[in-house]
N, C-alpha and C positions, 0 to 999 in steps of 0.2 A: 634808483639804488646806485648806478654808475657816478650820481654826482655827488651821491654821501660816499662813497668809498676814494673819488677825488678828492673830497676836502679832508677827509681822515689822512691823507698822502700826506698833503699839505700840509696840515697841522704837526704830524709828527716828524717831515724833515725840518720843521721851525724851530722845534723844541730839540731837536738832536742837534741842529746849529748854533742854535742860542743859548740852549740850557735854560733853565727856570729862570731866566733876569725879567725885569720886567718887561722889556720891549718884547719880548716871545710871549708874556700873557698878553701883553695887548693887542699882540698881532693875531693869535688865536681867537682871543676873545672878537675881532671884529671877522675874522672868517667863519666863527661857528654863531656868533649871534648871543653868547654865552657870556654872563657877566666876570669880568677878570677874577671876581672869588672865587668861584665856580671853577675858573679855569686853574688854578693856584692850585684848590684843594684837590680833584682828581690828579694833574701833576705830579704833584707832592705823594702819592699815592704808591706810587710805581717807583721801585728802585733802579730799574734802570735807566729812568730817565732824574732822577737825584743824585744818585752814585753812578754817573759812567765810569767807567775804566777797569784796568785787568783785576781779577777776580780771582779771592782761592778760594775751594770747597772746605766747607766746616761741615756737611754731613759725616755720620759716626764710621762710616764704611772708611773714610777720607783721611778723618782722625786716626782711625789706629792703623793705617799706612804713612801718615807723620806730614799731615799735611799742615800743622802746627810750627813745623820745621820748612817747608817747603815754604810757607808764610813770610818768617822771620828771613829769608835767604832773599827772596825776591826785594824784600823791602832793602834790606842791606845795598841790593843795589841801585838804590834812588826808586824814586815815586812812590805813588800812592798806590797801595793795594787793598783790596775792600774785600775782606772777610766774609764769605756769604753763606745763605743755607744753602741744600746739596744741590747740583748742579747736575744730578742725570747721569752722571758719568761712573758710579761707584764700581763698574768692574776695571777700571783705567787709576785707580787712585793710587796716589792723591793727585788733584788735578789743579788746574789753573787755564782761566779763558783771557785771553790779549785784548787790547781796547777794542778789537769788532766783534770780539762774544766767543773768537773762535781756539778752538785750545790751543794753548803754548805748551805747557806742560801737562802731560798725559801717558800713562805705559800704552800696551796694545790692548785694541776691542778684545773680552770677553771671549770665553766661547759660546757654541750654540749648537744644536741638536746636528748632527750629518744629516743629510739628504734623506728624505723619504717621505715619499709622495701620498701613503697613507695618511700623512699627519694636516691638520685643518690646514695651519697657520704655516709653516714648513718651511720656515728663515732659512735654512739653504738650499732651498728649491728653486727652479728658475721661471721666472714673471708669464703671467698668461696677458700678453700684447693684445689678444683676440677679448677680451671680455666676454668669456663664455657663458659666465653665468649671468651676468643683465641679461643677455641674449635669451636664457633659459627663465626668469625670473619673467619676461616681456611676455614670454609663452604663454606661463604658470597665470601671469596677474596679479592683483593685488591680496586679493583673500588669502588664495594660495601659498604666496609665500610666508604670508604672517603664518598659518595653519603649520607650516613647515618650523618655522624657530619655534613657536609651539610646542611640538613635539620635540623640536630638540633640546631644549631646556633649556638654552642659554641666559647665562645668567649677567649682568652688564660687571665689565672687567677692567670696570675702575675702582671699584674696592665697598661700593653698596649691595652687590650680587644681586638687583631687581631683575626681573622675569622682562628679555626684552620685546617679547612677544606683545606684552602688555602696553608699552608705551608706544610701538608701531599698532597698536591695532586703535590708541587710543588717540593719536594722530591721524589717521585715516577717515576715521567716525569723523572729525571735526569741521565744520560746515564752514567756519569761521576762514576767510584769506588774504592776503597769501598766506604758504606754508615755509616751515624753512627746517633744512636740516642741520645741523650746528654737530663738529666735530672736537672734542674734547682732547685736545692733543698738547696740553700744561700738565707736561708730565713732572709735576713736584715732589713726588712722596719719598724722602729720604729712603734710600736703599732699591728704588725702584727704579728701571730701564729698557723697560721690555717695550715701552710704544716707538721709543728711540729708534731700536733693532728693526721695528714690521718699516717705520719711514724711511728710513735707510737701504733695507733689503727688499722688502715685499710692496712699493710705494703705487704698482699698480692695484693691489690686491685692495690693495684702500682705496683707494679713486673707487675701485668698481664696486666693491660696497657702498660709498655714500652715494654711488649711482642709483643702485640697486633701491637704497632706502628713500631717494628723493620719487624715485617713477611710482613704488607702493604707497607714498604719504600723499603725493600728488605735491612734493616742495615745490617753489618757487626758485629758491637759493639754497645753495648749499654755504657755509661757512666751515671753513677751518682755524680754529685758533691754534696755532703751535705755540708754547712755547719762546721765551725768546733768545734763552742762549741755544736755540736749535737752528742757526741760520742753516747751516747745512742739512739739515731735513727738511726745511721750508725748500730749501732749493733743490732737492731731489725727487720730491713732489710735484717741484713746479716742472720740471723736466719732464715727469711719468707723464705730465698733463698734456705738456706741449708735444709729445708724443704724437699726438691725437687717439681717437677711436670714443672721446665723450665730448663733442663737439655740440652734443645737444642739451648739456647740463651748464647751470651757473654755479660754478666755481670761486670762492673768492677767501684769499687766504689774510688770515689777521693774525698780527707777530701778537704776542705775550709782552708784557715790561717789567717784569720780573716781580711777581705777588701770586705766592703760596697756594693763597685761598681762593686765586681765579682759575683753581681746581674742580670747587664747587661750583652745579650747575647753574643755580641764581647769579654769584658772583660772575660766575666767565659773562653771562647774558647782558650785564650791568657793566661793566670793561668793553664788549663790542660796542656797546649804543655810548660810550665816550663820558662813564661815569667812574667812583672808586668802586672797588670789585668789592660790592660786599654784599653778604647772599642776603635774598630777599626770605621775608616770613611765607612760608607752605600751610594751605591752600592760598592760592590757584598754583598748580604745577604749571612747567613749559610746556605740558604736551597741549593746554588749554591756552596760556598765557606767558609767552617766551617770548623770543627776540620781536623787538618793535613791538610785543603785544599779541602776538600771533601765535596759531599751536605751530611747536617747535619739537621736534624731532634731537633729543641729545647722548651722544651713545658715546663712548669714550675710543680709542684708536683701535684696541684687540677686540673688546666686542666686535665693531665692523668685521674686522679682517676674520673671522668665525663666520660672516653672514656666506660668502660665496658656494665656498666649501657643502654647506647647509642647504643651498638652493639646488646646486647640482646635484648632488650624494643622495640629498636627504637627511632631515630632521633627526630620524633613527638610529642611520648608522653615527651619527656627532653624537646621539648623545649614550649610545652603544662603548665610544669610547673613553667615556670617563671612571672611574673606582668607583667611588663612593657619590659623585655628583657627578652631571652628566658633563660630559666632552673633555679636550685637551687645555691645558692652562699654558701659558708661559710664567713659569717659575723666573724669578731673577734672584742670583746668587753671587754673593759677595762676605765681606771679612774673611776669618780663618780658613780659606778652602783652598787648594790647590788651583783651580782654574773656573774663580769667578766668571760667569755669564748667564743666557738666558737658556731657558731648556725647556722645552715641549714636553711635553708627562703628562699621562691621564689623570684629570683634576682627583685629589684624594690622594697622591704621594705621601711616603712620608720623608721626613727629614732626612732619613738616613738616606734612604733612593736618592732623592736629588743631588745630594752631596757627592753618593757617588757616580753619580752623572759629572757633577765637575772636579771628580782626582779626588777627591777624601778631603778629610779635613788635615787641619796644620795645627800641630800642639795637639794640645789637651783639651775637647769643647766643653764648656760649662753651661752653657746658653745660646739662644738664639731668638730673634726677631722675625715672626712670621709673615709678618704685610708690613714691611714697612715701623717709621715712627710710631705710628698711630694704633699699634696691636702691642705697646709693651716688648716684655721678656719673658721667654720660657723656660724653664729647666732641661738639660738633655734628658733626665725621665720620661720627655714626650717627645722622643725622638725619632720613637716608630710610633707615634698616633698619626690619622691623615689629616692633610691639611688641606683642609675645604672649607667651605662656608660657616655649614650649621656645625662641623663637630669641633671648630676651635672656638667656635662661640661658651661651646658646655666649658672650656677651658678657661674662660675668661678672658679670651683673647680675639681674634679677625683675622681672617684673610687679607683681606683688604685689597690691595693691589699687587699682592703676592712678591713684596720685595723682601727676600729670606738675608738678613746678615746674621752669623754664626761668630759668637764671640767664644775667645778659648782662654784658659787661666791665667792670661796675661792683661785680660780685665777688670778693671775695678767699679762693679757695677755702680755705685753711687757716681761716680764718675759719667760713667756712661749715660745716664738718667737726666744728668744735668748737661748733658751734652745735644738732648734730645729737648730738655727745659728749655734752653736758651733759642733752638731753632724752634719751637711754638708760643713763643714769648713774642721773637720777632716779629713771625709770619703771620698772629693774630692782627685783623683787621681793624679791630678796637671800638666794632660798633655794639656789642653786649657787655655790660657790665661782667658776670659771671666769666666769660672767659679773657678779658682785658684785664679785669685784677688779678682773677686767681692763674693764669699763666705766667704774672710776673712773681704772686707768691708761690706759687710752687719753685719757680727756677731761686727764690729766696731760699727757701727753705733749704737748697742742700747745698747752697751757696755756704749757709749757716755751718750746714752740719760740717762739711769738708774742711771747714776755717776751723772749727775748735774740736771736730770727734764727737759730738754730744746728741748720740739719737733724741734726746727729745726736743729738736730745732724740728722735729718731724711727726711730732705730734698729734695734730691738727691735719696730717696729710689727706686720709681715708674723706673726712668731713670736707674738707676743700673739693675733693675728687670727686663726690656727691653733688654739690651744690653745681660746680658747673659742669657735669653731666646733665643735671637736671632743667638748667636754666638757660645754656646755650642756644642760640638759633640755630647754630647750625653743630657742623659735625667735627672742626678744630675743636673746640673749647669742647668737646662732648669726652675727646681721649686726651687733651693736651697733657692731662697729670697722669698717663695710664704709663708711660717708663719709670716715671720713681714708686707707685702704685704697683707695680707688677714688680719690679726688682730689690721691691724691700718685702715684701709677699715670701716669693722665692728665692732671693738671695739676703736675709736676715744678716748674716755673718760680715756681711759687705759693708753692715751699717751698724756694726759692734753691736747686735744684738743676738744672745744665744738662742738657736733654733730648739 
């Protein structure tokens, strides 16, 4: 494994010096053994390695702090600036990353819960150096602690809310080796920041969760994918590492190249093993059939950081402290609010709690985004309902990754819908029919309507929104038309139609 992860080295300081010419396929192609097509088409794949250079955030959080403007300014003064989807950073906006990825332009981090030891996850709480709970976990054993997340209901908090009991117990059973743990740390989802915050803040607490899950699965490897405008988390990580006190685990961390969908767990699997990230068809899952082939263990960054907590405490008391679903979330919060950041709350809040956890809102709220892109628009009518799994489901809506933007009468939801069009247009990987065409008709369709006013360029929406729900592989193309879909639903008036 040490000498696939040297040649991945290699490869990608060729292509960071060369850039896609052809002498850099060649030169790939004769270290990976990989025919120069081959090596062209994954390449060509990743936009940071197509598009190098400084970067402005087009997420919606981004936009309506005027990063449109902040665009047009940068360019004013020579070079190239490459317009992108959201960059992670939505309580800082509008932002901009310099040719190493790393911010030029950016206000101050976010806020975040005060200190209290109570809480799982507890971003200003101070680092446990000692690894207490592998220590406790080593105790307990392997059944044990699965028996433990079990009971405490944890749900995986990357925006599928699977039972993650279920996929370490299903890992475990697996007779098949090696094993591998794989950390999900492509934190993409427009409006969302919260794994940012735990690598930043809490960077031991992670380590010692995918400790924890490598000694119960019986892993061989652990992997990290971060991200890859997250140099700074990759290297605050690597720091928690070289710390020491997990000197007995394989660690091995893997940058991101900037692609949306190597969110999804098939795609990230397919991106590490040096292919284009594009999610594979289910059955066989990872826990059977994952990286190199093997059962794989894939939990997203806040999952982990919930395991420790859970091993010591217990099961009970996590999931004693959720509302309505069991344990604490990290909410992330952004648009119209007073002091966008990320906030610990027992899962089931509702809008208005969170909000005022960060200062109230600003203007007038008309709407809001509960997970992210990928959950639509709400009305403030559902502004004291919770927001959990199953009951924004009854709404027509998702949790998801629990990235909350709140928009206020200074939005023009058809606007905003098409804002959200054109980031799932791009980030579509373009291996399904259904969501490769109908991402770029939907982003038509209100292309249309905004150009001449004429609701019926919107027609056909509902029936588009259908077919690729229905036909997608994976889970983009499944909401890609759910912003224009939910804000022509709810906000009618927006798209000159009388309610």
């Amino acid at each position: 494994m040490e000498k696939k992860d040297s040649k991945r080295r290699e490869v990608l300081q060729t292509l960071s010096g060369q850039g896609l010419s052809r002498e850099a396929m060649a030169r790939v192609a004769e270290l990976t053994g990989v025919p120069e097509a081959d090596v062209y088409g994954a390449a060509t794949f990743y936009t940071l390695l197509t598009d190098p250079g400084p970067r402005v955030c087009q997420g919606l959080s981004c936009k309506l702090e005027g990063a449109d403007e902040l665009a047009t300014k940068l360019e004013s003064q020579g070079g190239t600036i490459h317009r992108v989807s959201c960059l992670g950073q939505c309580d800082r906006a509008p932002v901009s990353l310099g040719e190493d990825l790393r911010l030029d332009v950016a206000g101050p981090r976010g806020g975040i819960t005060p200190d209290d030891p109570e809480l799982p996850m507890n971003l200003a709480g101070a680092e446990d150096t000692e690894y207490l709970a592998l220590a406790r976990a080593r105790e307990m054993g392997p059944e044990a602690v699965i028996e433990a997340l079990e009971v405490s209901g944890l749900q995986g908090r990357g925006g599928a809310g699977f039972p993650a009991s279920i996929k370490w117990r299903a890992v475990l059973r697996e007779t098949a080796t090696p094993k591998y743990v794989v950390c999900n740390a492509d934190e993409g989802e427009p409006g969302t920041f919260k794994d940012r915050e735990i690598m930043l803040r809490r960077p031991h607490l992670m380590l010692e969760a995918l400790a924890i899950a490598a000694f119960v699965t019986g892993a061989e490897s652990i992997y990290i994918y971060v991200r890859g405008e997250f140099p700074e988390e990759t290297e605050c990580l690597e720091r928690a590492l070289a710390a020491g006190g997990l000197e007995d685990f394989d660690f091995r961390f893997i940058e991101g190249h900037g692609a949306y969908i190597c969110g999804e767990e098939t795609a990230l699997i397919e991106s590490i093993e040096g292919r284009r990230g594009m999610p594979r068809l289910k059955p066989p899952y990872p826990t059977q059939h994952g990286l190199w082939g093997k059962p794989t263990l894939m939990n997203n960054v806040e999952t982990l950081a919930c395991v420790p907590d859970i091993v010591v405490r217990g099961g009970q008391r996590f999931r004693d402290m959720g509302r309505t679903e069991p344990g604490s979330k990290l909410y992330c919060l952004s648009g119209h609010v007073v002091k966008p950041g990320v906030y610990e709350l027992p899962l089931g809040v509702s809008l208005n709690e969170l909000v005022e956890a960060g200062g109230g809102y600003v203007g007038t709220p008309i709407g809001f985004s509960p997970g992210g892109a990928s959950s639509g628009v709400l009305p403030m009518s559902l502004a004291d309902e919770p927001m959990d799994f199953k009951g924004l489901l009854e709404h027509g809506s998702m949790l998801g990754s629990a990235g909350v933007v709140v928009l206020n009468d200074t939005v023009d939801m058809a606007e905003m819908a098409q804002i959200q069009a054109v980031f799932f247009e791009d980030e579509s990987c373009g291996q399904c029919a259904p969501c490769r065409i109908g991402a770029r008709l939907v982003r038509q369709a209100l292309d249309r309507y905004l150009e001449n006013g004429d609701p019926s360029a919107l027609e056909h929406l509902d029936d588009l929104a259908w077919e690729m729900d229905e036909g997608s592989i994976c889970g983009l193309g499944m909401v890609a038309a759910e912003p224009a879909v939910s804000a022509l639903k709810h906000f009618p008036g927006h798209f000159g139609i009388r309610s």
